[in-house]
C-alpha positions in Angstrom: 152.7 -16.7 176.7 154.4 -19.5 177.7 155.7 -22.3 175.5 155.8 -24.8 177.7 153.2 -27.9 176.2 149.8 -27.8 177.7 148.8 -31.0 180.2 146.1 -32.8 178.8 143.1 -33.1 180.7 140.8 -35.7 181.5 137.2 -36.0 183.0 138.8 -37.4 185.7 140.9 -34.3 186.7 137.3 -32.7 186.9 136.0 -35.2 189.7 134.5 -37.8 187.8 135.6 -40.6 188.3 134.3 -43.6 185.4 135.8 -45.9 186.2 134.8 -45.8 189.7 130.9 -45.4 187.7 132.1 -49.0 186.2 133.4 -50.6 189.7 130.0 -49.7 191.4 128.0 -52.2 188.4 130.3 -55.0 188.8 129.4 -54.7 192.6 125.9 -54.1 192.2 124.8 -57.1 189.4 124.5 -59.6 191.5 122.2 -57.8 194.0 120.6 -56.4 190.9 120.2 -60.0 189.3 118.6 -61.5 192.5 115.3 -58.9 192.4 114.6 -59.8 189.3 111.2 -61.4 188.0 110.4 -63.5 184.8 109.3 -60.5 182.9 112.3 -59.0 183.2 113.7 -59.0 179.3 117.0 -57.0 179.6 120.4 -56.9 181.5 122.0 -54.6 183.7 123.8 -51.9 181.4 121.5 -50.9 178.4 120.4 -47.2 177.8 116.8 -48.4 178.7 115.6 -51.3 181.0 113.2 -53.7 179.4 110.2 -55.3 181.1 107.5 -57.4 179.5 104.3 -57.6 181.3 101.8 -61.4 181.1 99.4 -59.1 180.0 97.1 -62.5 179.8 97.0 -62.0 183.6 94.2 -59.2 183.2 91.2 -58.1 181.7 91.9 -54.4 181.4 94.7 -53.6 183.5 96.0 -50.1 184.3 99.4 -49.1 185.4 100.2 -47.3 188.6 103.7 -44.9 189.2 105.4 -43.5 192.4 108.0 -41.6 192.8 109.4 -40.8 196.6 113.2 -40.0 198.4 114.4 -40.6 201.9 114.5 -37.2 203.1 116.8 -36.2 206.2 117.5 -39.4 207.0 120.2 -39.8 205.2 121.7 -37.6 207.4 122.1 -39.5 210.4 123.3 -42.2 207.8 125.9 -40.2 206.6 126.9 -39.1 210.9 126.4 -42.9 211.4 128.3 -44.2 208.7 125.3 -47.1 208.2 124.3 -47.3 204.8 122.4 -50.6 204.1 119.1 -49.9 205.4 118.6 -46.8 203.4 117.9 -48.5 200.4 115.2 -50.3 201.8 113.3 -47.0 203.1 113.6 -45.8 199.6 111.8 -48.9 198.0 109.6 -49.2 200.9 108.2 -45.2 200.4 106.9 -46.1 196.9 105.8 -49.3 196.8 104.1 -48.7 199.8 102.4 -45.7 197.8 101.0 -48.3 195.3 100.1 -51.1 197.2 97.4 -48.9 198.6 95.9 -48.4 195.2 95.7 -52.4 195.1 98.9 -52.1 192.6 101.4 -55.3 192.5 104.8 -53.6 192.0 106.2 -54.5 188.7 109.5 -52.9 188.2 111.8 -50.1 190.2 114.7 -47.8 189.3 117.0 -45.8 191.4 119.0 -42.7 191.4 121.9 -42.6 193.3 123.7 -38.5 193.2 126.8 -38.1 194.7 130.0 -35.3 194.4 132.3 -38.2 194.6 131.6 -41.5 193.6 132.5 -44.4 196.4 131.8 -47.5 195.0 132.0 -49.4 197.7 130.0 -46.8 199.6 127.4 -46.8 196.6 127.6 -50.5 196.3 126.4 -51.0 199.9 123.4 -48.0 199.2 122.0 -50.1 196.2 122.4 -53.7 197.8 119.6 -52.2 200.6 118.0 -51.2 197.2 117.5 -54.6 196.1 116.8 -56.1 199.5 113.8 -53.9 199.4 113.2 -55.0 196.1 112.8 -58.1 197.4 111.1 -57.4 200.2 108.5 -56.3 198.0 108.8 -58.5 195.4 109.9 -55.5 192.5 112.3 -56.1 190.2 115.5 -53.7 190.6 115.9 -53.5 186.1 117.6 -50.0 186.3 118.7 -46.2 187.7 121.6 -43.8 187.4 125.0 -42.9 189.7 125.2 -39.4 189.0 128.8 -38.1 189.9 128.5 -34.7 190.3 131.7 -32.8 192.1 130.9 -29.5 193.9 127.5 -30.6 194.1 127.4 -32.6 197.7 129.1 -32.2 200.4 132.3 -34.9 200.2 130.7 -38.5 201.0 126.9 -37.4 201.3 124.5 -38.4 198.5 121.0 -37.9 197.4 118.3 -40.9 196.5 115.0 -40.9 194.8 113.2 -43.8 193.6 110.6 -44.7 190.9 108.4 -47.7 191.3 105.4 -48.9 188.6 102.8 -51.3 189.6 99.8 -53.0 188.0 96.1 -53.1 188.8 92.6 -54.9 187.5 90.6 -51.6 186.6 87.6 -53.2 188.2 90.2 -53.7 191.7 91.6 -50.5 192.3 91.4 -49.5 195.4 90.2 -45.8 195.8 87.5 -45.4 198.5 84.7 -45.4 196.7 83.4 -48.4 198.8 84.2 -46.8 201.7 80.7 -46.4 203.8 79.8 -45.7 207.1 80.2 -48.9 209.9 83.3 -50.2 208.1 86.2 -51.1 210.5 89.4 -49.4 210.6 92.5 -51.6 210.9 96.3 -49.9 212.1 99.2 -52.0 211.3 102.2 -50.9 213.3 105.0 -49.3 211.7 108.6 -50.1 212.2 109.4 -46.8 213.9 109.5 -43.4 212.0 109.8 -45.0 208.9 111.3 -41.7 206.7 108.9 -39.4 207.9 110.2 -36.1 210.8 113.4 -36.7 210.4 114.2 -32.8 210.0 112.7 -32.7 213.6 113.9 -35.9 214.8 117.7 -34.0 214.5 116.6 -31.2 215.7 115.7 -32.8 219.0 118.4 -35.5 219.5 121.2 -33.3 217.7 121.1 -30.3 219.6 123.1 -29.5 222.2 120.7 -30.3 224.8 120.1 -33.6 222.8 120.4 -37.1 223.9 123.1 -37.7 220.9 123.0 -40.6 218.3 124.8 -42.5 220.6 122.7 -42.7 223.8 121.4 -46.4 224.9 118.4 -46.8 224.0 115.6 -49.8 224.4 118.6 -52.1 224.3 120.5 -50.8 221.4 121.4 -46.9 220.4 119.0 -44.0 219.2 120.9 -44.4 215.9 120.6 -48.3 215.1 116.9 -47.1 216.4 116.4 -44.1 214.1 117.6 -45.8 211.5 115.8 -48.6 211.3 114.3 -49.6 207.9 110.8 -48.4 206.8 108.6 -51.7 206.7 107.3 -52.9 203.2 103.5 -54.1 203.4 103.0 -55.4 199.6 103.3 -58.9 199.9 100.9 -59.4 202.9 98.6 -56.7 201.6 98.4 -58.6 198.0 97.7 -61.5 200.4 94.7 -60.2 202.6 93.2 -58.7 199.0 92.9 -62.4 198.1 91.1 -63.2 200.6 88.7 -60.5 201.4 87.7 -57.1 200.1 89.4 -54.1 201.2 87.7 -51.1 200.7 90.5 -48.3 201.6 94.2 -48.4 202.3 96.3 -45.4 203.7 100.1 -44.6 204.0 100.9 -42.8 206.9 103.2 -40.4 205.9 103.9 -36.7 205.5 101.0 -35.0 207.6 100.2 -38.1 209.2 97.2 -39.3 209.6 95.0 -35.7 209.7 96.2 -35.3 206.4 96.6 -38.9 204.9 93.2 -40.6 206.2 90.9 -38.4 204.5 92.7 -38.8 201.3 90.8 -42.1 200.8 87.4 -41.3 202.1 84.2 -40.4 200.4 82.9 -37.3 201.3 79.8 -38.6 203.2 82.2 -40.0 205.9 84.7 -39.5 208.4 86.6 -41.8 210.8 87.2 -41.9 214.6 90.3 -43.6 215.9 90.5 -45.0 219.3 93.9 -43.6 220.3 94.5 -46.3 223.2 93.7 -49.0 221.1 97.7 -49.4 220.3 101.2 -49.4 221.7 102.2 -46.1 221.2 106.3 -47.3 220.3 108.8 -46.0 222.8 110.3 -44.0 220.6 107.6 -41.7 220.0 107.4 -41.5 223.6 110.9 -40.3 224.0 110.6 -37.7 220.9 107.4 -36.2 222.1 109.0 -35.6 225.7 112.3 -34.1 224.2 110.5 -31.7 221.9 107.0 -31.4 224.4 105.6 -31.6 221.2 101.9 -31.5 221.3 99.7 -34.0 220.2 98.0 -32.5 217.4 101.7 -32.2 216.0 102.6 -35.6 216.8 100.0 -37.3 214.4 99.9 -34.8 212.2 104.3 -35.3 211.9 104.9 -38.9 212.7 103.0 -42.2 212.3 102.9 -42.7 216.2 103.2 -46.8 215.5 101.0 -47.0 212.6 102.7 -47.3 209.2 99.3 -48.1 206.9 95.7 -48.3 207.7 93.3 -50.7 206.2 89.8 -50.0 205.6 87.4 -53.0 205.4 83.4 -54.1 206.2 83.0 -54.6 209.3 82.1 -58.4 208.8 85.2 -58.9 207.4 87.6 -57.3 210.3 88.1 -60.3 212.6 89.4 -62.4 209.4 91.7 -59.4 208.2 93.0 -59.3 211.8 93.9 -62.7 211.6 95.7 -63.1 208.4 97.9 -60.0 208.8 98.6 -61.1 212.3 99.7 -64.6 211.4 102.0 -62.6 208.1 103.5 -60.5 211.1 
């Protein structure tokens, strides 16, 4: 046994890093700060984060949750080294989830999970974070940086995202309105959004591939690829002022076999004119790669449309018109 005196050892010798925890909230409060809304009632930095609802606003309101991720995505973020639009797609995939109940997002919190924390790296992930925040007019009153070595690869993370909204009972939107002769409104997506991204690498990485690289439609397939998911809250809170809208749909995961009859009453069924939009190019370009067929093209990808609204059909020329002129 040997006498020489033991080394002490820190956490730090282990892989994390607090003071690097501590570098990433200095970075981060003044994005953080800029989301929020007057019912935020704490700061950034408590064990819990605070939020005090005008419940004078409403009659009997109920509160709406969503939790959602990025997926794969981050992957071509991590080959790419662009890491400020990220954020935004993992905002965007919840509120988007609540806004279709008729839920005004309240509040969000983040989890950022990394096996070595860069906090500049980190700093740039959760500044997207409060963009989409803003975007959607959320405040951004919490998460976690999880610094977990041997857990990720060196410089890849995970995300996940938790959003809670609030809805009149009496306005929830769930289909039940929803009767035959109603109209059926797309609104165009921004591209993929964070949906087939598994099978969007498969096709541009492989060997055969076009690369991230390769020009595309004036720019690269990666600034393409990884273009933010768009955030429909604040012109779908708009048009529900306005009219009524019977039924909204996300187009996500399964696309819209899966996600359209998710809203419907079971007495009806809808038909969608498929040359009644601009299919994006970049749909185009996957399909061809791939010769994916078309069943698995709307059943994997929202083929232009990132949400579908469902009103009467007396009321579709004025939807049209106010979502058009709120872009």
């Amino acid at each position: 046994m040997s006498s020489e005196p033991l080394k002490p050892v820190t956490y730090k010798d282990s892989g994390v890093d607090i003071d690097a925890g501590n570098r990433v909230v200095s970075l981060i409060r003044a994005a953080v700060a800029s989301t929020h809304r007057p019912e935020v009632a704490s700061d950034l930095g408590g064990f819990g984060a605070v939020f005090h609802p005008n419940w004078q606003k409403y009659r009997d309101p109920l509160l709406v949750s969503s939790t959602d991720g990025v997926g794969t995505k981050l992957k071509l973020a991590f080959l790419t080294g662009r890491l400020d639009t990220v954020g935004i797609d993992l905002v965007a995939m919840s509120v988007n989830d609540l806004i279709v109940q008729g839920a005004e997002p309240l509040f969000f919190l983040d989890y950022f999970a990394t096996g070595r924390l860069q906090p500049e790296a980190a700093a740039t992930v959760i500044q997207g974070i409060a963009a989409g925040c803003r975007q959607a007019g959320c405040a951004l009153i919490g998460g976690e940086t999880a610094e977990m070595p041997g857990f990720y690869p060196d410089g890849e993370f995970d995300l996940a995202g938790f959003a809670v909204g609030i809805v009149e009972k009496e306005q929830i939107i769930d289909g039940r309105h929803i009767q035959p002769g109603d109209a059926v409104i797309g609104l165009a997506s921004s591209g993929p959004h964070s949906n087939g991204y598994s099978l969007i690498r498969k096709l541009i990485l492989a060997p055969e591939g076009p690369g991230l690289q390769a020009p595309f439609a004036g720019t690269t397939l990666s600034e393409a690829l990884l273009t933010p998911t768009r955030i429909y809250v604040k012109p779908l809170l708009s048009l529900m002022q306005q009219i009524t809208v019977k039924g909204l749909v996300h187009i996500t995961g399964g696309g819209f076999w899966e996600n359209i009859p998710r809203v419907l009453p079971a007495h009806c069924s809808v038909a969608i004119a498929q040359n009644s939009w601009q299919r994006p190019e970049i749909f185009t370009l996957l399909q061809e790669l791939g010769q994916i067929p078309e069943y698995e093209m709307m059943r994997t990808f929202n083929c232009g449309l990132g949400m579908v609204v469902i009103v009467a059909q007396e009321d579709a020329q004025q939807a049209i018109e106010g979502l058009q002129q709120a872009g």
